[in-house]
Every structure is written in structure tokens, then in C-alpha cells.
C-alpha positions as a Markdown table, in Angstrom:
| # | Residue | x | y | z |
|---|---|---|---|---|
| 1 | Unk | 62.3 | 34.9 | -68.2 |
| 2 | Unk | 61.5 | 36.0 | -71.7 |
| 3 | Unk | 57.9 | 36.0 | -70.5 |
| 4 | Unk | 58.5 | 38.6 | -68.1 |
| 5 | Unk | 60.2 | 41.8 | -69.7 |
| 6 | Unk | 57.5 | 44.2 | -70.8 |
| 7 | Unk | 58.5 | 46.2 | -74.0 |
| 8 | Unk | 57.5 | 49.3 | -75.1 |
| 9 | Unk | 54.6 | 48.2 | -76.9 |
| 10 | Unk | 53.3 | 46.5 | -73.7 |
| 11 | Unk | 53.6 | 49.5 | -71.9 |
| 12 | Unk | 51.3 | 51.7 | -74.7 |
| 13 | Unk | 48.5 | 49.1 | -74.4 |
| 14 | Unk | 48.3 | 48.6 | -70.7 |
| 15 | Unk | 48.6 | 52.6 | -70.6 |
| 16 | Unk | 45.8 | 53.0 | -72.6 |
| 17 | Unk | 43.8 | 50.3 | -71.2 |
| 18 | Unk | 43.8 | 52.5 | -67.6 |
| 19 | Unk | 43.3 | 55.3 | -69.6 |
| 20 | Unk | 40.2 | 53.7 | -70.8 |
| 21 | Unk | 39.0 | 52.3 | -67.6 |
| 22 | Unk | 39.7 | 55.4 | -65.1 |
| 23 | Unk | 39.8 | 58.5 | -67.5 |
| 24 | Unk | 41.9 | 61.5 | -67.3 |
| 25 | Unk | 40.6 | 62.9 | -64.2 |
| 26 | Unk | 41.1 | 59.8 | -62.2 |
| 27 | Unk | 44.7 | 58.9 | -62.9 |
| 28 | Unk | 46.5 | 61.6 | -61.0 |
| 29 | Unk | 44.5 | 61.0 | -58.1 |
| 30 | Unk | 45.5 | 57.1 | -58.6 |
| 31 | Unk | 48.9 | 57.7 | -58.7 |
| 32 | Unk | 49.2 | 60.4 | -55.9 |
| 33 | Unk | 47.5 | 57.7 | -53.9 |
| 34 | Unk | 49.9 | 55.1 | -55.2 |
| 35 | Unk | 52.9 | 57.4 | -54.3 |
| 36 | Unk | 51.3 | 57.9 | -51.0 |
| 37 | Unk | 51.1 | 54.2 | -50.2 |
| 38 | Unk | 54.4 | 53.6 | -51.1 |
| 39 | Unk | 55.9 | 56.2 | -49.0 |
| 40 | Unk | 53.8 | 55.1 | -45.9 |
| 41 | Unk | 55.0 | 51.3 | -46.7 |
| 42 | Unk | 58.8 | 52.8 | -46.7 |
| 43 | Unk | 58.4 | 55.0 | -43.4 |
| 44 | Unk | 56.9 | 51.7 | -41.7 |
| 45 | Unk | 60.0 | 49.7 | -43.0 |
| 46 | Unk | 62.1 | 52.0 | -41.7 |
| 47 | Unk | 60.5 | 52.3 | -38.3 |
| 48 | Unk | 60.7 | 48.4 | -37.9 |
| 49 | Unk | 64.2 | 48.7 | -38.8 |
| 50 | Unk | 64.8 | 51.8 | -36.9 |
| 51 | Unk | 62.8 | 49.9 | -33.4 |
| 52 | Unk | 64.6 | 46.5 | -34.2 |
| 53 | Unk | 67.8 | 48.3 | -34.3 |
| 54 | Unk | 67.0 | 49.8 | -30.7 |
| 55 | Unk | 65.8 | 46.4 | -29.0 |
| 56 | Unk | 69.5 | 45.4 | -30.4 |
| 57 | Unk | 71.1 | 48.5 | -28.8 |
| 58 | Unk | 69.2 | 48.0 | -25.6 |
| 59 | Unk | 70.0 | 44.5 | -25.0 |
| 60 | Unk | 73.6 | 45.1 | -26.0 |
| 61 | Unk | 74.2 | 47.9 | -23.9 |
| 62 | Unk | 71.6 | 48.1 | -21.2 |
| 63 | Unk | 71.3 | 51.4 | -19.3 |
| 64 | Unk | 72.3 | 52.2 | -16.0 |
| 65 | Unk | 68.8 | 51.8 | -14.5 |
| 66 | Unk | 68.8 | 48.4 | -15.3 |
| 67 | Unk | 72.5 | 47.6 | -14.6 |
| 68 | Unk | 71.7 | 48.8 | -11.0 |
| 69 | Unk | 68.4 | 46.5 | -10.9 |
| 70 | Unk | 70.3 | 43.1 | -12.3 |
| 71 | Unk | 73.2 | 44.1 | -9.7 |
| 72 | Unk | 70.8 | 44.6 | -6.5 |
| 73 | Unk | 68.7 | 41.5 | -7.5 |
| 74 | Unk | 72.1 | 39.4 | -7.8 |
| 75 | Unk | 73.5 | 40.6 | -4.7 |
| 76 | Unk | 69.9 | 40.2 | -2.7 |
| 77 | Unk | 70.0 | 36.4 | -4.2 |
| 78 | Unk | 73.1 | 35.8 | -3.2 |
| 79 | Unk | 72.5 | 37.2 | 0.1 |
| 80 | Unk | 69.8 | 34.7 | 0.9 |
| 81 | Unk | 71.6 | 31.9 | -0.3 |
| 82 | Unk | 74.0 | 33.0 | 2.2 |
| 83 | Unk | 71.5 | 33.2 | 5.3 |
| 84 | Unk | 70.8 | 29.7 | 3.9 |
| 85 | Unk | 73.9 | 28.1 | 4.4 |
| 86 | Unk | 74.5 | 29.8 | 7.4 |
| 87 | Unk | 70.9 | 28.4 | 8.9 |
| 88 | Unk | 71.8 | 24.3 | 7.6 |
């Protein structure tokens, strides 16, 4: 794990390394575009979360539309199963 912490001096060099490569000009525009990417990858992680959430309230708690649709497709099964028996 040692091989992974970054100390201060770490930081200065790779700092001036970009500094070097992009220039002053370039790295607020970097970062604002960095910020902007990150945001965006957060508001799509909440918006899976937020849809998955719904498909979980929906399936728990179905609404009345399709309480009335399960109900009249029961009742119209069981009514021909009925005829059925009554026809044998």
C-alpha cells in the first residue's frame, strides 16, 4: 500500500508536469470540464437510482389501473374455465 499514497512532493511534480504540458490557459478549461463530467456522471447515478427505485415502488405497489386489469383478466380466466367444466 506504501506504493500508493502520493505525498506532497508527488503532487508538486505531477502539478508542474500539467502545467508544462497544457499551459496556464488550458487548465481551467480542463478542470471546468473535469468538474462538468463528474457532475453529469453523479446526476446519471442518481437517475438510475432514482428509476430503479421507481420499478421497485411500482412492482410493490401497483396502481389502480393495473390492479383493475390483473383483477378483470383473473375473473375472465376463471370464467372460461368455468364454461369449460360446465360444457365436459
Amino acid at each position: 500500500m506504501q506504493l500508493l499514497m502520493i505525498g506532497t512532493s508527488e503532487l508538486l511534480i505531477i502539478g508542474g508536469a500539467v502545467l508544462l504540458l497544457f499551459g496556464g490557459k488550458k487548465i481551467p478549461e480542463l478542470m471546468r470540464s473535469l468538474g462538468k463530467g463528474v457532475k453529469e456522471f453523479k446526476d446519471g447515478m442518481n437517475e438510475v437510482g432514482n428509476s430503479s427505485s421507481q420499478q421497485e415502488d411500482n412492482s410493490v405497489n401497483p396502481d389502480e389501473n393495473t390492479q383493475e386489469k390483473i383483477h378483470a383478466d383473473y375473473s375472465s380466466r376463471e370464467t372460461g374455465i368455468n364454461e369449460k367444466e360446465k360444457g365436459q
